[in-house]
C-alpha positions in Angstrom: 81.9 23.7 95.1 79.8 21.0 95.7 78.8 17.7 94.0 75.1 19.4 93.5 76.2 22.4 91.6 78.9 20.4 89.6 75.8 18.1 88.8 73.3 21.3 87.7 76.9 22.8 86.0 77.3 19.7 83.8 74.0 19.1 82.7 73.1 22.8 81.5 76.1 22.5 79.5 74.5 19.2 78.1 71.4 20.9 77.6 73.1 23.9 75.4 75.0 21.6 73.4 72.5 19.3 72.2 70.5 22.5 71.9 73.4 23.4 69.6 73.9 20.2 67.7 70.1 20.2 67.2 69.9 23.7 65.5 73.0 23.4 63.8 71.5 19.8 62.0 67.4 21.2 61.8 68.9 25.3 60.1 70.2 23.7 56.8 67.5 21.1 56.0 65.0 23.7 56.5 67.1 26.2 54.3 66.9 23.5 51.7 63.2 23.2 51.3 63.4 26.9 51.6 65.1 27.3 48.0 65.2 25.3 45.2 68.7 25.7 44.4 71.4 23.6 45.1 74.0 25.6 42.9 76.8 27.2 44.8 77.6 30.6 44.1 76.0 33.8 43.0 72.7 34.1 40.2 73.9 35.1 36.8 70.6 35.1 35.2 67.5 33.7 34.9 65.6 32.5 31.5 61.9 32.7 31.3 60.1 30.9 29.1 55.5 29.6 29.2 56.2 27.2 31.8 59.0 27.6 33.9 63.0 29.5 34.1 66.4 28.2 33.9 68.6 29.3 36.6 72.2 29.6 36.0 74.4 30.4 38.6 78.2 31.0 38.9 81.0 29.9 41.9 84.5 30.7 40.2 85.3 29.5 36.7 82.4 26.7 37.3 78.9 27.3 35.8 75.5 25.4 37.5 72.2 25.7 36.0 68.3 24.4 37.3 65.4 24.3 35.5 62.4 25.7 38.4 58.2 25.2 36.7 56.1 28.6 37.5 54.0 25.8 39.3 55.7 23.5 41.2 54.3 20.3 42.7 52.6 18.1 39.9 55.5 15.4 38.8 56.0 16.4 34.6 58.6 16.1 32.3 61.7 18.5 33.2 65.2 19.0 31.6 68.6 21.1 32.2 71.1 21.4 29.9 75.0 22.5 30.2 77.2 22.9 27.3 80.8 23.7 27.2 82.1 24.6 24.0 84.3 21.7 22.9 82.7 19.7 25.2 80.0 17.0 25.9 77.0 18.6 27.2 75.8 18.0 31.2 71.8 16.6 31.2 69.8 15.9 33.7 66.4 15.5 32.3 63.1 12.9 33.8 59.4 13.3 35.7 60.1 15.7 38.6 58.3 17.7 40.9 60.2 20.9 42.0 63.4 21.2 39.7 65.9 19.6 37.2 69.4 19.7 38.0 71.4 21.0 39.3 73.6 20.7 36.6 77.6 21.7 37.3 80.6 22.0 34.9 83.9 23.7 34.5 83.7 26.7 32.2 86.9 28.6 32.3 86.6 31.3 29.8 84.7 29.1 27.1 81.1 30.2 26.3 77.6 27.6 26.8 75.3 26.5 25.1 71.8 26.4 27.9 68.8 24.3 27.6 66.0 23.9 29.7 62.3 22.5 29.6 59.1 21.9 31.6 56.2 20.1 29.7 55.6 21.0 26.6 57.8 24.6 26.9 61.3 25.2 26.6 64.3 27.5 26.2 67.3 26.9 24.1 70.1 29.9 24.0 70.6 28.9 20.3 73.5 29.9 20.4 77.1 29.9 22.3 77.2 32.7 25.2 79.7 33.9 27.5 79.1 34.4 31.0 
């Protein structure tokens, strides 16, 4: 083989791996604008309430909720709330624009207590639950 085609060899093989290492850096930040969610696992359920839902989510015995507004885009007063029986609960609450949270916490086979709010509406489980 010559020096030429050892050349062209080398530098498509340059060419598809910073092809590569370009798609493999661009797929998951355009995945994350793509969902809200930064929970890991599967959806349990979803909470509705006037203004927005709390998403709670489950990966093992850990539990992850996020507070999503119907109308995303205006900066407003969000909370999420995670509460393990016996336990303190997990807040993440300020002025945000697309979601509050996540919030994450070891559950085991305890039951929580879920809070979430956008502006002036809210949901509160009021209650322990089991999930």
């Amino acid at each position: 083989m010559d020096s030429g085609a050892i050349r062209r060899r080398a530098a498509t093989l340059l060419a598809v791996l910073t092809a590569s290492g370009l798609l493999a850096v661009a797929g998951p930040a355009a995945n994350a604008m793509a969902a809200p969610s930064s929970c890991a696992g599967h959806k349990v359920r979803t909470f509705t309430f006037s203004t927005g839902s709390v998403k709670l989510y489950k990966s093992g015995n850990y539990l992850c909720a996020i507070t999503v507004p119907k109308h995303p885009g205006s900066r407003r007063s969000m909370m999420v709330s995670l509460q393990v029986r016996g336990f303190e609960p997990v807040v993440d609450k300020g002025r945000f624009t697309r979601h509050a949270g996540p919030v994450r916490s070891y559950v085991g086979h305890r039951k929580v207590w879920i809070k979430g709010s956008v502006g002036g509406g809210s949901y509160d489980s009021h209650g322990w639950k089991r999930f």
